[in-house]
N, C-alpha and C positions, 0 to 999 in steps of 0.2 A: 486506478487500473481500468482499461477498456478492454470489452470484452469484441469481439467480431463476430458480427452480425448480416448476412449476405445473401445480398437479393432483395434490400426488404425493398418493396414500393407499393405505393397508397393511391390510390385512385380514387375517386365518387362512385364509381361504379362496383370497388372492391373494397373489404374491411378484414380480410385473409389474415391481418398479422395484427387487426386490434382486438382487445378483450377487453367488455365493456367492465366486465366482473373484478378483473385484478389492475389493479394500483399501476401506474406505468414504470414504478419503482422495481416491480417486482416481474415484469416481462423480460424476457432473452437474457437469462442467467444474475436474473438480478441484480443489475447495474445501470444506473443511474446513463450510462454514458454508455456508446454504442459508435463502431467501427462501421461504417457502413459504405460497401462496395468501395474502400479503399479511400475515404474521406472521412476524419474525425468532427462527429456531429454529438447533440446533445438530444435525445429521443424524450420526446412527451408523447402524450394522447391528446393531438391535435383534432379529434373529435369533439366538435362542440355541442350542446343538443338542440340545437337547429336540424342538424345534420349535417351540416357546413365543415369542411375540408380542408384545410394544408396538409399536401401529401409530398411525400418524399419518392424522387426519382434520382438514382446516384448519390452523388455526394451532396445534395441540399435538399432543403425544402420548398417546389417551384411558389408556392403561394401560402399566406397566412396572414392572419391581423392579429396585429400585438396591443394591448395595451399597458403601458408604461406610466407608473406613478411612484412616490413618493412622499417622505415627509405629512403622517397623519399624525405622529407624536402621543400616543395614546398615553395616557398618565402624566402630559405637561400640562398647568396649568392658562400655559399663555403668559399675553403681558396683563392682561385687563384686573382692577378690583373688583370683581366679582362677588357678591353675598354669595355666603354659602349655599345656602339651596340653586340659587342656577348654576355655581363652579360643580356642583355634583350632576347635574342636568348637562351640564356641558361633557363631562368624562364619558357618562353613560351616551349623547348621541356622538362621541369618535364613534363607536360599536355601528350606529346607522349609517353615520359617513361612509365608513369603510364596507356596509353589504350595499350601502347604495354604489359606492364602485363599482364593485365587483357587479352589479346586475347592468349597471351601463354597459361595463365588459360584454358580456353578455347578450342585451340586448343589440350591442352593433357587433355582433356576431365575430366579438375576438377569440381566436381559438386558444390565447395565453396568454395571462399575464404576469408581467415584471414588476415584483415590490422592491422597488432600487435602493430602500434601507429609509431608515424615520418610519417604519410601523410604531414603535415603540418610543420611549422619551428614555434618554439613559436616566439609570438608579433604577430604583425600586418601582414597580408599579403593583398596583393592588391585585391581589391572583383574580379575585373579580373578571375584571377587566381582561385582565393576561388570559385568562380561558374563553372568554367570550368572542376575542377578538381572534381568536385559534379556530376555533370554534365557527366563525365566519368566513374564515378562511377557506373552508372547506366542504361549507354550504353550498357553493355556486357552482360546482361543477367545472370550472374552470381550471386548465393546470396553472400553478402559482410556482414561480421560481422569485421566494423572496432571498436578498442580498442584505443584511445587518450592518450596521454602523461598528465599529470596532469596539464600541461600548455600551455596544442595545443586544438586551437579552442574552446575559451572558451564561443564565443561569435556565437557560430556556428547554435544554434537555431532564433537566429533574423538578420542572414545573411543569410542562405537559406532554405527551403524544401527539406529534403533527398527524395530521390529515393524510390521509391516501396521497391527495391528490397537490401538494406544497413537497419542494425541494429546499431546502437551504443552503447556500451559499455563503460563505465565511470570507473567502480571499479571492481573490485572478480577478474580480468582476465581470464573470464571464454569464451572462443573463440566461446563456441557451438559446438563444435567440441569435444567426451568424452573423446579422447584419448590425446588433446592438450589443454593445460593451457599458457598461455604467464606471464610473469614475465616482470617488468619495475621496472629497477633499476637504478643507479648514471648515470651510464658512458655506457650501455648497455638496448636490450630489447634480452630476451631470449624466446623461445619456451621449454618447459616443454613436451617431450611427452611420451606415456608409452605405450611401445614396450613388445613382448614377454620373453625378456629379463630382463625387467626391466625400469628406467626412464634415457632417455637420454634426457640431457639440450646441446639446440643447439642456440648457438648467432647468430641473425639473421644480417645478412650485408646488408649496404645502399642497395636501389634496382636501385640507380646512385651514382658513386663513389665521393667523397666530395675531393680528391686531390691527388697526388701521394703517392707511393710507400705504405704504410700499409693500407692506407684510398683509395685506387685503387680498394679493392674486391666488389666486384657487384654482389648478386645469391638471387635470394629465392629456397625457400625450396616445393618440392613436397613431399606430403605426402599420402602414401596410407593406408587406416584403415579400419580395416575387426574385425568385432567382438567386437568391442571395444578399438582396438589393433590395432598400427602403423606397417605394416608388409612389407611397403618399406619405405626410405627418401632418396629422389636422391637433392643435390643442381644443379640448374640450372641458368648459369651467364644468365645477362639478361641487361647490361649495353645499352644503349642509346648511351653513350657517353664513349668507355672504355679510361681509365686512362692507357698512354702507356710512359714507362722509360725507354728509348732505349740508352745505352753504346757506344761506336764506337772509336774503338780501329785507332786512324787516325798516328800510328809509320810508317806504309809501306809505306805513302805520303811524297814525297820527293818538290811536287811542289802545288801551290796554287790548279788547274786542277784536280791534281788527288787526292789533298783532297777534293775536290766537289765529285770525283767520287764515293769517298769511302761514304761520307754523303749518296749520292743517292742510294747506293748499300742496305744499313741499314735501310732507310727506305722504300725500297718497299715492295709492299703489305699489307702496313699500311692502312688502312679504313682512308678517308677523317673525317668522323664524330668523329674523334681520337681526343683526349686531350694527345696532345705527348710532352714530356721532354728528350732532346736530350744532351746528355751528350760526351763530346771531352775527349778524354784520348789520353796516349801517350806520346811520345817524337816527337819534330815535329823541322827543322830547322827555325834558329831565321829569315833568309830569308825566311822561306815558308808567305806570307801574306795571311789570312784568316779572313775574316769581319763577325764575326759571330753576330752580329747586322744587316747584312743585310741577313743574313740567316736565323735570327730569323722573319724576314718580308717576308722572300719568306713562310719558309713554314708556317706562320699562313697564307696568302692565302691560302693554299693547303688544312692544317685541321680544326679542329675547334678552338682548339686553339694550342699553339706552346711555348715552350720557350728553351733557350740554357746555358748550362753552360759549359763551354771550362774551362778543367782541364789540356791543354795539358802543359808538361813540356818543357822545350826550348832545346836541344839536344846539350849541348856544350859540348865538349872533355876540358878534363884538358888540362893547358898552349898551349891550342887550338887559344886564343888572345896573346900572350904572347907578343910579337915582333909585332905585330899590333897597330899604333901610330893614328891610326886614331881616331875623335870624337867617332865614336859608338862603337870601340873598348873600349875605356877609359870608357864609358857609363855603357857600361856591366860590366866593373873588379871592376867599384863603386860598382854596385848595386851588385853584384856576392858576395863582401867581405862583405855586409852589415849582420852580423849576428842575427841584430833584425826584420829582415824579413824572413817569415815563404816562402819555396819554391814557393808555388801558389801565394804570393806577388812582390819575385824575377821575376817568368814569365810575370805576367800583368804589370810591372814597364818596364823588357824592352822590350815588346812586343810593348806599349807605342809609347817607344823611340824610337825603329827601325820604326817604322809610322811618328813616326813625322820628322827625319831625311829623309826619303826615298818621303817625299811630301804625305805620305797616309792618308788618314782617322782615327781620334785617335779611332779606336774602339778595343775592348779586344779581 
């Protein structure tokens, strides 16, 4: 139902029709949606507390900044194996991800944001969480027009009381925003918006990254719209927890030392709240010893979380063992002729064996 609303217009200079005190739900006969001077628009409290303005003249809103996000997932685990204690440490900072949005909103002075659906992870999430993240919702002062996935939070009206200041949206994708439409499809949630140019469709990326390397991007989307019309869109990363795939070239290392040295070198100035994936390349000698299992425990101390995958190749010269009668010589020219082993099986078999002859630790 729209109700007809006539004459309203907002200046910087006037606030005649805002009331800081009532909920924008509950302004010009309590509707959500407003008729205004013969143009069907969606009325928020575009007062932001800056004091910053998008005001309405006629049928639009001549100026406003939106910011546009999606996909925080709160109560998915992700891909990662994670120990218990940091999978709970993880649940609990979506809760920061999600005020640290909203304060960027905020800070770059958007007068409203669009939750384009993925606040939530479908099924159950823990009421915990479910209140908390409601609950930040409606911290920031921001008006929040979030859009749900067709199977997030379905049970959302007899698990909490939204916020004054949050609208929800079920169907149409219509953000209240006139220049942005959201789109929810298969495998994506898209933003629809229409620029002077024409309609640019922009996929919106998690607003915390769900796992390495393509599932690593982390941004919403700022949008400014003047007239009706989108006439900036800047993405802005915004990761909590960035998703970092760090390479490390360990050939220069001749001894176990200064492949530590080289490790340390690669990842400094890595943020401790880093989800780091550390990758061994290389040719390395089959005497270099390297316990990348205990490397992988130092640095989850260090970030948030850690893991290692050692692709180094073993550095042998041809009939380099040749004349070498010893066990681990013999060890090697097995495994070396074995041609139903793919090379990164030849390295971890005698990486193995050189450990376990030399008294080491069987680690890869």
């Amino acid at each position: 139902m729209v109700s007809r609303v006539s004459n309203i217009r907002f200046s910087l200079k006037s606030r005649n029709a805002y009331d800081a005190k009532k909920p924008y739900n509950q302004l010009y006969c309590n509707k959500k949606t407003a008729q205004i001077d013969g143009g069907a628009a969606l009325y928020r409290r575009w007062a932001s507390p800056s004091g910053d303005f998008g005001f309405w003249q006629g049928k639009k809103a001549l100026r406003m900044r939106v910011l546009v996000c999606a996909n925080l997932l709160i109560g998915d685990a992700g891909v990662l194996s994670m120990p218990a204690d940091i999978l709970q440490q993880w649940h609990r900072d979506k809760i920061d991800a999600l005020a640290s949005v909203l304060e960027l909103a905020r800070a770059k002075g958007a007068t409203a944001c669009v939750m384009a659906g993925g606040l939530f992870a479908e099924g159950f999430v823990p009421q915990s969480l479910f209140e908390k993240a409601i609950e930040e919702l409606g911290a920031h002062e921001v008006p929040v027009t979030w859009l749900p996935l067709e199977r997030e939070a379905l049970d959302l009206n007899t698990r909490v009381s939204l916020p004054a200041n949050v609208a929800v949206v079920r169907e149409g994708g219509d953000s209240g925003i006139e220049a942005i439409r959201i789109v929810h499809e298969a495998e994506e949630i898209a933003a629809i918006i229409d620029t002077a140019d024409g309609t640019s469709r922009r996929t919106l990326s998690a607003m915390e990254p769900m796992g390495f390397g393509d599932q690593a991007l982390a941004d919403v989307l700022l949008v400014d719209v003047e007239n009706g019309s989108a006439v900036n869109i800047e993405e802005i990363p915004c990761a909590l927890h960035p998703f970092v795939t760090k390479v490390v070239d360990m050939s220069s290392a001749s001894s176990s030392g200064e492949m530590l040295a080289v490790v340390q070198a690669a990842i400094d100035g890595i943020g401790e709240k880093t989800c780091l994936r550390l990758v061994l390349q290389g040719s390395i000698n089959l005497s270099s010893y390297f316990n990348t299992s205990k490397l992988e425990q130092v640095l989850s101390g260090r970030f948030f979380y850690a893991e290692v995958a050692n692709e180094c190749a073993i550095n042998l010269e041809e009939g380099e063992l040749d004349t070498d009668v010893s066990l681990l010589a013999e060890f090697v020219r097995m495994v070396d002729s074995d041609d139903s082993l793919s090379p990164s099986e030849k390295t971890r078999i005698m990486r193995c064996g050189w450990n376990a002859l030399n008294g080491k630790e069987l680690a890869e």
